[in-house]
C-alpha positions as CSV (number, residue, x, y, z in Angstrom):
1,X,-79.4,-17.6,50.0
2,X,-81.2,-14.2,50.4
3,X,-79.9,-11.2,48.1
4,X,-77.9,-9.0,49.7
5,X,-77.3,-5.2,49.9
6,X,-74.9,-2.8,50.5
7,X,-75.6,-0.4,53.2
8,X,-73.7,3.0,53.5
9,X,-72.9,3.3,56.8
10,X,-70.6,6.3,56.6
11,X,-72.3,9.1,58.0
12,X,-71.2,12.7,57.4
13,X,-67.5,11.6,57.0
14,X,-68.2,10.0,53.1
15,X,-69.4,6.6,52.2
16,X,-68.6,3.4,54.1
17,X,-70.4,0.6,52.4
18,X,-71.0,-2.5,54.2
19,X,-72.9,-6.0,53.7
20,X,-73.9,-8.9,55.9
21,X,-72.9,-12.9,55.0
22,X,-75.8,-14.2,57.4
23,X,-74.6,-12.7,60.9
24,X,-71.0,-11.5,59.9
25,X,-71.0,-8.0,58.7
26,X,-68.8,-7.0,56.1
27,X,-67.1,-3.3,55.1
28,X,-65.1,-3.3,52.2
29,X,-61.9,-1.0,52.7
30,X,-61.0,1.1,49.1
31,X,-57.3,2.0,49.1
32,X,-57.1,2.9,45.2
33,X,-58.5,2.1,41.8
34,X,-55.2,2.1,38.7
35,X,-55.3,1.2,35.2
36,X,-52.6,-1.0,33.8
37,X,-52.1,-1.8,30.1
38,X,-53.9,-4.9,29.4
39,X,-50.9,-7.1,28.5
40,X,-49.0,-5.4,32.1
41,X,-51.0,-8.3,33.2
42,X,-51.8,-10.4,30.7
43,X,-49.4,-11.8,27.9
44,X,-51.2,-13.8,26.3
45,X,-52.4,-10.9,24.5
46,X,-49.5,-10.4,22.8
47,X,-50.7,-13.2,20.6
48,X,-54.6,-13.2,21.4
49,X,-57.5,-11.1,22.0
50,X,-60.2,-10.3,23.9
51,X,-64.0,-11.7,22.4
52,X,-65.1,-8.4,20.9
53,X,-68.3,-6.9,22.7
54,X,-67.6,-9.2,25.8
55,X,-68.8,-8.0,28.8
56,X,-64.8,-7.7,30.5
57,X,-64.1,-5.3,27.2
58,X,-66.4,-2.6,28.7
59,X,-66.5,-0.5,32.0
60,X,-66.5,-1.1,34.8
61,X,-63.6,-3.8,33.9
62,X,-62.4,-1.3,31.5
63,X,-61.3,2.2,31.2
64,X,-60.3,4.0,27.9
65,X,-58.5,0.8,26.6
66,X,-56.9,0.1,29.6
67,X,-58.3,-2.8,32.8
68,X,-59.6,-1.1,35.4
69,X,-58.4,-3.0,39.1
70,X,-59.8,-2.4,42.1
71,X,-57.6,-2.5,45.6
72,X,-59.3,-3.5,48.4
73,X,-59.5,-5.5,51.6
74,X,-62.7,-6.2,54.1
75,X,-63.0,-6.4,57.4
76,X,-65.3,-8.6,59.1
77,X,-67.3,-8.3,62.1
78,X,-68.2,-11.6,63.2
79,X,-69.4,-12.0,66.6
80,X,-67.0,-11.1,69.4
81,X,-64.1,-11.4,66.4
82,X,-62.9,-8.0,64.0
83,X,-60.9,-9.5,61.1
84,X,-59.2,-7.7,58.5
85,X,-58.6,-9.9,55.3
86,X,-55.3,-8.4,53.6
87,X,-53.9,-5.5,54.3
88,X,-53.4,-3.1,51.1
89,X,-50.0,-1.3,49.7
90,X,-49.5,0.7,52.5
91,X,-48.7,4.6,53.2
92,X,-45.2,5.7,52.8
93,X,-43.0,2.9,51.6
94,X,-40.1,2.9,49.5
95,X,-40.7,0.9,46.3
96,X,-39.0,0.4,43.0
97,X,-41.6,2.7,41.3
98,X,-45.2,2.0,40.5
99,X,-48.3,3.2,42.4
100,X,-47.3,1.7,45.7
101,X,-43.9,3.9,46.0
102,X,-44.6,6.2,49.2
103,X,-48.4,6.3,48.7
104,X,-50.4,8.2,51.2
105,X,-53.9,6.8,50.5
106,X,-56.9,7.2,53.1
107,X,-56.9,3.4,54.3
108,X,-56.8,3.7,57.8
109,X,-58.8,7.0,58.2
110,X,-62.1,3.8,57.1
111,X,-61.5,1.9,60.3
112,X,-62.9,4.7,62.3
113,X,-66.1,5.2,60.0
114,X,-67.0,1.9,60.5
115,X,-66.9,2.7,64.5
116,X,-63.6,0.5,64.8
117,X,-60.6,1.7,65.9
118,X,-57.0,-0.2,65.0
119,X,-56.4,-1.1,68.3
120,X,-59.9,-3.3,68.0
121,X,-58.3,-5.5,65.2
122,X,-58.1,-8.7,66.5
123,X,-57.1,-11.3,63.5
124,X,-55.3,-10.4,60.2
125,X,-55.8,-12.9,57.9
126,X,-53.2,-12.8,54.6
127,X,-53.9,-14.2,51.1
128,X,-50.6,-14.7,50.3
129,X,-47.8,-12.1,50.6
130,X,-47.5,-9.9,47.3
131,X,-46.7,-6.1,47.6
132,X,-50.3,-4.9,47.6
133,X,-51.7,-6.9,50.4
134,X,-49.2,-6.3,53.0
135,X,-48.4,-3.1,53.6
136,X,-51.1,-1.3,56.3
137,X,-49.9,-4.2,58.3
138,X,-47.1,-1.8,59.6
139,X,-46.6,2.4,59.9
140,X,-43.2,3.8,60.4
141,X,-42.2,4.0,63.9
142,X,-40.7,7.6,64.2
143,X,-37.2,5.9,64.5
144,X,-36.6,5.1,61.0
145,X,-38.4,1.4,61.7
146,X,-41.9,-0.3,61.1
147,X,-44.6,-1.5,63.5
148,X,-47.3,-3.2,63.8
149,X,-50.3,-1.0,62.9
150,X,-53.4,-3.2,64.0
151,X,-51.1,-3.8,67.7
152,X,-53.4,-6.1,69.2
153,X,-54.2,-8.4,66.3
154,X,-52.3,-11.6,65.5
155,X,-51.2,-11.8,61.9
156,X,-52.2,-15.2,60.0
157,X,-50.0,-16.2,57.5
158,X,-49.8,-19.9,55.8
159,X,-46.2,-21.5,56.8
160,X,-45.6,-22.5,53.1
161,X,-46.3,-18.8,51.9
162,X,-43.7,-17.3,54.7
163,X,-41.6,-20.2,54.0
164,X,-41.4,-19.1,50.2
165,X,-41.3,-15.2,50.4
166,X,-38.3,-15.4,53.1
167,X,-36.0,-17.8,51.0
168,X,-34.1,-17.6,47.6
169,X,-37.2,-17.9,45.4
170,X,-39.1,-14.9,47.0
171,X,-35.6,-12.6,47.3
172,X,-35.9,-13.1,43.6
173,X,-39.3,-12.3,43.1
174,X,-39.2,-9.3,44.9
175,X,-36.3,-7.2,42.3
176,X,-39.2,-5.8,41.0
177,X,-40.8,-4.1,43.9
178,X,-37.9,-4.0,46.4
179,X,-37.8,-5.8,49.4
180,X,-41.6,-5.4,51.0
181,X,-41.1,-8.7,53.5
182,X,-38.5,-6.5,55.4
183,X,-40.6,-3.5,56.1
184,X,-44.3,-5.4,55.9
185,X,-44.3,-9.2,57.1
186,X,-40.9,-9.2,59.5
187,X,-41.4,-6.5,62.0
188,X,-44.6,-8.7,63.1
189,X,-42.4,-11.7,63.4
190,X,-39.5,-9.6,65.5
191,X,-42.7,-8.0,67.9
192,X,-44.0,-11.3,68.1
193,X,-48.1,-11.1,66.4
194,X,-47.0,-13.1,63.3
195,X,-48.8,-16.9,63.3
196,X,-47.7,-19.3,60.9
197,X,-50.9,-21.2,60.1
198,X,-51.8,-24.0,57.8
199,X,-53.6,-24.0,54.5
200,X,-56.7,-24.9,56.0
201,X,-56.5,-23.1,59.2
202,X,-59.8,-22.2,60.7
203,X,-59.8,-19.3,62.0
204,X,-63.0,-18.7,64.1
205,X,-66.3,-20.8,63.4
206,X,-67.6,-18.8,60.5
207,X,-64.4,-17.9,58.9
208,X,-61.4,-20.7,57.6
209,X,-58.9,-20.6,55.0
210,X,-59.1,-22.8,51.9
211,X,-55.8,-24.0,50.4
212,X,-55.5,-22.9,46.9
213,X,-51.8,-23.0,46.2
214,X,-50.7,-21.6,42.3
215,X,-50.7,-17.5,42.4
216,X,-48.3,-17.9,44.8
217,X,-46.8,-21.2,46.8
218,X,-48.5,-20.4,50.0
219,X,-52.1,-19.0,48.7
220,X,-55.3,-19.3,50.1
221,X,-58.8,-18.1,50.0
222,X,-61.5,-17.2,52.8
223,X,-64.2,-18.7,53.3
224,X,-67.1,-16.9,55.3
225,X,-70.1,-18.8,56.2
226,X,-73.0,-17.5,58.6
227,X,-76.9,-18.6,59.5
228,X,-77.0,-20.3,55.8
229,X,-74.9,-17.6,53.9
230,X,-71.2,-17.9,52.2
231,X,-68.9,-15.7,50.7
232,X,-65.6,-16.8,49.2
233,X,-63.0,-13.9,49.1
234,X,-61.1,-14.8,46.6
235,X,-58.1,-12.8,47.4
236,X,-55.8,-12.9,43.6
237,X,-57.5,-15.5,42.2
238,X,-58.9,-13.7,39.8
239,X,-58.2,-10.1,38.8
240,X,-60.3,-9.2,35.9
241,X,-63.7,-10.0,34.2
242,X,-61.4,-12.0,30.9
243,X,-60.0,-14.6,33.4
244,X,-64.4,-15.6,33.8
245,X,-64.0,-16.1,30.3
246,X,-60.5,-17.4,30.3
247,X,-60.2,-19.2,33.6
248,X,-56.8,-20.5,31.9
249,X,-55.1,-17.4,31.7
250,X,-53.3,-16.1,34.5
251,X,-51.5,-13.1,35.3
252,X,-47.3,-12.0,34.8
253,X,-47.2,-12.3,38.4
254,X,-48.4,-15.8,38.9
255,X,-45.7,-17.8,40.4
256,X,-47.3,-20.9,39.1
257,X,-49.2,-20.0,36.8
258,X,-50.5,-23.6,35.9
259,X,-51.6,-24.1,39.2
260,X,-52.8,-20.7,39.9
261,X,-55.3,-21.5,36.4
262,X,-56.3,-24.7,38.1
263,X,-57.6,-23.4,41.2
264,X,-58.9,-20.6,39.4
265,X,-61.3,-22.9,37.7
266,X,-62.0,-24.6,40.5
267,X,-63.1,-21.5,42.5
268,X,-65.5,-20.2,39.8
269,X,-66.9,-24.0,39.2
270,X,-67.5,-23.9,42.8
271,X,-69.1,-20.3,43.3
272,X,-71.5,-21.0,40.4
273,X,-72.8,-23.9,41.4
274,X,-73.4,-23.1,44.5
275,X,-74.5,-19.6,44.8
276,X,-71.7,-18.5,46.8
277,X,-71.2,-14.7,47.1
278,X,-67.7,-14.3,44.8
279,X,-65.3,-11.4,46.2
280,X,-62.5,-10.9,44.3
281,X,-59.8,-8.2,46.0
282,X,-59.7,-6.6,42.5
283,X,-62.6,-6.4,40.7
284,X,-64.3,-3.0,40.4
285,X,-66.2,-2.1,43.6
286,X,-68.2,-3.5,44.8
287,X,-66.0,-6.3,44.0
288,X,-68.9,-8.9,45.1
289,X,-71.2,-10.8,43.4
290,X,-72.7,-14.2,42.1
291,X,-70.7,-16.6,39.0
292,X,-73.0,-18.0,36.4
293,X,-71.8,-20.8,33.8
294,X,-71.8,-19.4,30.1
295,X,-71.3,-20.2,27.0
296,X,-67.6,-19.3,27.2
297,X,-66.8,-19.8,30.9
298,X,-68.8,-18.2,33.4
299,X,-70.1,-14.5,33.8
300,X,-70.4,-12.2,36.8
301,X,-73.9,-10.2,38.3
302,X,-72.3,-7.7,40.9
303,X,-74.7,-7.6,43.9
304,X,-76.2,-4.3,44.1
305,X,-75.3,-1.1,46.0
């Protein structure tokens, strides 16, 4: 698998970055970096550390004591198919605090730098449904309502994911952000661009879903593979550089948490031995790069920019 580059493709306008996985050509879209406190995410340092000097402990994964996330989707040209994986926290929606309450972030204003308008989208492919992957999928209407913002695309969502969000369980889950399925995920059922999908779903010849169930009941990752070339965007599979190290810890927002550590591991076993380009959604950009297996876990070489 040839090294790969990233390619500024912005013009005059700023920097777009892009970077090809064989034929399909890939642009990372930025919404925001934020900085949580460490245990936000991670309990198990309330009894535990961090390995002192690891790499994790220092930028870019880390910023004045505090981890350093990365929000980002990509869109994918491949072919005669535009696909957006994810869809970010989105502009303008009410939240129960926290960095996504009414955000107006320059997400959208990328599309057209990377000579795309939204109209073009034609597939929007969902990890799973959390807060902050969800909510570019629809802009306020004018009329007090939500639509879709990419109107020609269908929507991809796993059936076990949609199943789990719209019942008890997710109604639950979602006290701590406010209701995000009702303004986000329904108004593509009620215009009719949502697809319920399964696990494995493939989704054009170089791009399918893999089932990888434990973050959340319904989660996936992507799988792009092109003229000898794969990338695995890994969606929340893993957020920061410790869970390399620590493949067994997952995150306070893990709705199985023993599950979510299980396909962790499995990912990362699976990236480093075979070279596949990793992509995590929130790893400091450019959030892609090759696993190596370590003393302690596996490490991370970010490809260059």
């Amino acid at each position: 698998m040839s090294e790969l580059r990233f390619t500024n493709t912005g013009g005059g306008e700023g920097p777009l970055w892009s970077f090809g996985v064989g034929e399909v050509e890939v642009f990372p879209i930025r919404e925001v970096d934020y900085f949580p406190e460490p245990t936000e995410f991670f309990p198990q340092l309330e009894s535990q550390s961090w390995t002192d000097g690891a790499f994790y402990t220092r930028e870019p994964f880390t910023s004045d004591g505090r981890i350093r996330l990365n929000q980002e989707a990509h869109l994918l040209r491949a072919k005669d198919r535009l696909i957006l994986i994810d869809a970010g926290g989105g502009n303008g929606k009410a939240r129960n605090g926290g960095i996504f309450d009414r955000a107006d972030r320059p997400f959208l204003e990328q599309f057209g730098r990377a000579g795309v308008s939204l109209g073009d989208i034609d597939i929007v492919v969902f990890t799973h449904l959390h807060v902050d992957h969800v909510g570019f999928a629809t802009s306020a209407d004018g009329h007090g309502g939500w639509t879709p913002t990419f109107p020609n695309a269908r929507h991809l969502v796993v059936r076990e994911e949609f199943d789990w969000w719209t019942g008890p369980d997710g109604a639950r889950a979602m006290t701590r952000t406010g209701d995000y399925i009702a303004d986000s995920i329904l108004p593509l059922r009620d215009a009719g661009v949502l697809d319920l999908v399964p696990a494995d779903h493939e989704v054009t010849p170089e791009v399918r879903l893999v089932p990888a169930f434990g973050h959340t009941p319904g989660n996936v990752y992507v799988e792009v593979e092109s003229a000898g070339e794969r990338a695995l965007f890994a969606g929340d599979m893993l957020h920061h550089g410790v869970q390399l190290e620590r493949p067994d810890w997952s995150i306070r927002y893990c709705v199985q948490p023993g599950d979510s550590a299980e396909q962790r591991r499995l990912l990362l076993e699976r990236a480093a031995d075979s070279g596949d380009l990793l992509v995590p959604a929130h790893f400091p950009f450019p959030a892609a790069g090759r696993v190596q297996r370590a003393e302690r876990g596996f490490t991370y070489t970010f490809i260059d920019v």
